[in-house]
C-alpha positions as CSV (number, residue, x, y, z in Angstrom):
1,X,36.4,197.3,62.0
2,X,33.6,197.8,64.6
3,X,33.4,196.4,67.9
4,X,30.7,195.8,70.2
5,X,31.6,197.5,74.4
6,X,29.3,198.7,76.4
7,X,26.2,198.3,74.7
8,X,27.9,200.0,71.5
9,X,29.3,199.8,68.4
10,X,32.8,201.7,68.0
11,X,35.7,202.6,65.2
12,X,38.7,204.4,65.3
13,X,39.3,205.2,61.3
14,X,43.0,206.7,59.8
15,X,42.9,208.5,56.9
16,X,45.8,210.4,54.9
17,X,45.1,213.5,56.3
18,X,42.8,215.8,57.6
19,X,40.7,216.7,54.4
20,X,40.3,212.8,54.0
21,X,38.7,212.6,57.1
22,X,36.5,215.7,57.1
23,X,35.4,214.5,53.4
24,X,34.7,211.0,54.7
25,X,32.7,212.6,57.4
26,X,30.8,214.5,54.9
27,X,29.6,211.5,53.1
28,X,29.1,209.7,56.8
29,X,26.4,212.4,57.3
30,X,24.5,212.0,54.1
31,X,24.6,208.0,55.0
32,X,23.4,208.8,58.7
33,X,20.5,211.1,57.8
34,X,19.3,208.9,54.7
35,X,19.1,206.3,57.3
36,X,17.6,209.1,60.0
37,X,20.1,207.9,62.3
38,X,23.3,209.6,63.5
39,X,26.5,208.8,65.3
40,X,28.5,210.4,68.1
41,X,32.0,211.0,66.6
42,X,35.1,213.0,66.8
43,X,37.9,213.8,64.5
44,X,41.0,214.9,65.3
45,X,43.6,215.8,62.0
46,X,43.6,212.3,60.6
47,X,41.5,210.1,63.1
48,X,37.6,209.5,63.4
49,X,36.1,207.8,66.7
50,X,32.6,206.7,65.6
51,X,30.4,205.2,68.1
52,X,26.7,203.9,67.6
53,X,24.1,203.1,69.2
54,X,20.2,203.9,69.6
55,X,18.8,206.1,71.8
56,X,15.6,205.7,71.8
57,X,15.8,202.0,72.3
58,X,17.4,202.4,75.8
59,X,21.3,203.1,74.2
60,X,21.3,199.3,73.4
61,X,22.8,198.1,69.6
62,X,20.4,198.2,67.4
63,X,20.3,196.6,63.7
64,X,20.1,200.7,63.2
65,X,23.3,200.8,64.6
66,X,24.4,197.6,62.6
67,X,23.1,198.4,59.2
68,X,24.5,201.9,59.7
69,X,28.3,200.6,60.5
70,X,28.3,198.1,57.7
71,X,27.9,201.2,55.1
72,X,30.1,203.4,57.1
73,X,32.7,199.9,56.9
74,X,32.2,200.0,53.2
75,X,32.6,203.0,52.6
76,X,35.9,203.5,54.8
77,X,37.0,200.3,52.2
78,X,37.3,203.0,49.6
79,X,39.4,205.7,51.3
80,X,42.0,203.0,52.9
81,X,44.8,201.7,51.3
């Protein structure tokens, strides 16, 4: 579900609605700061535009970024159909 551009990973995630996205958000964040590291994202009523990558390595892809978008990817396997 992620792709690598431009020395990033993104996702563009469809939920039912707009609570389903805010709520998978939520449990995004508690992912992003157990792992101390936190996306750039966007939602807009039933769409989420992740994209990742580190910072402080010189905005390169990371296995931060990689370890953090296979959770996100398993948990988005829970909320789609």
């Amino acid at each position: 579900m992620f792709v690598e551009r431009e020395n990033a990973l993104y996702a563009e995630l469809q939920f039912a609605d707009f609570a389903e996205a805010w709520g998978f958000m939520t449990s995004v964040a508690i992912l992003a700061e157990k792992a101390n590291h936190h996306p750039e994202w966007s939602n807009v009523y039933n769409t989420v535009k992740i994209k990742l990558t580190t910072h402080d390595a010189g905005n390169i892809v990371t296995d931060k970024d990689r370890n953090l978008a296979r959770s996100i990817e398993s948990l988005y396997s829970r909320y789609s159909a």
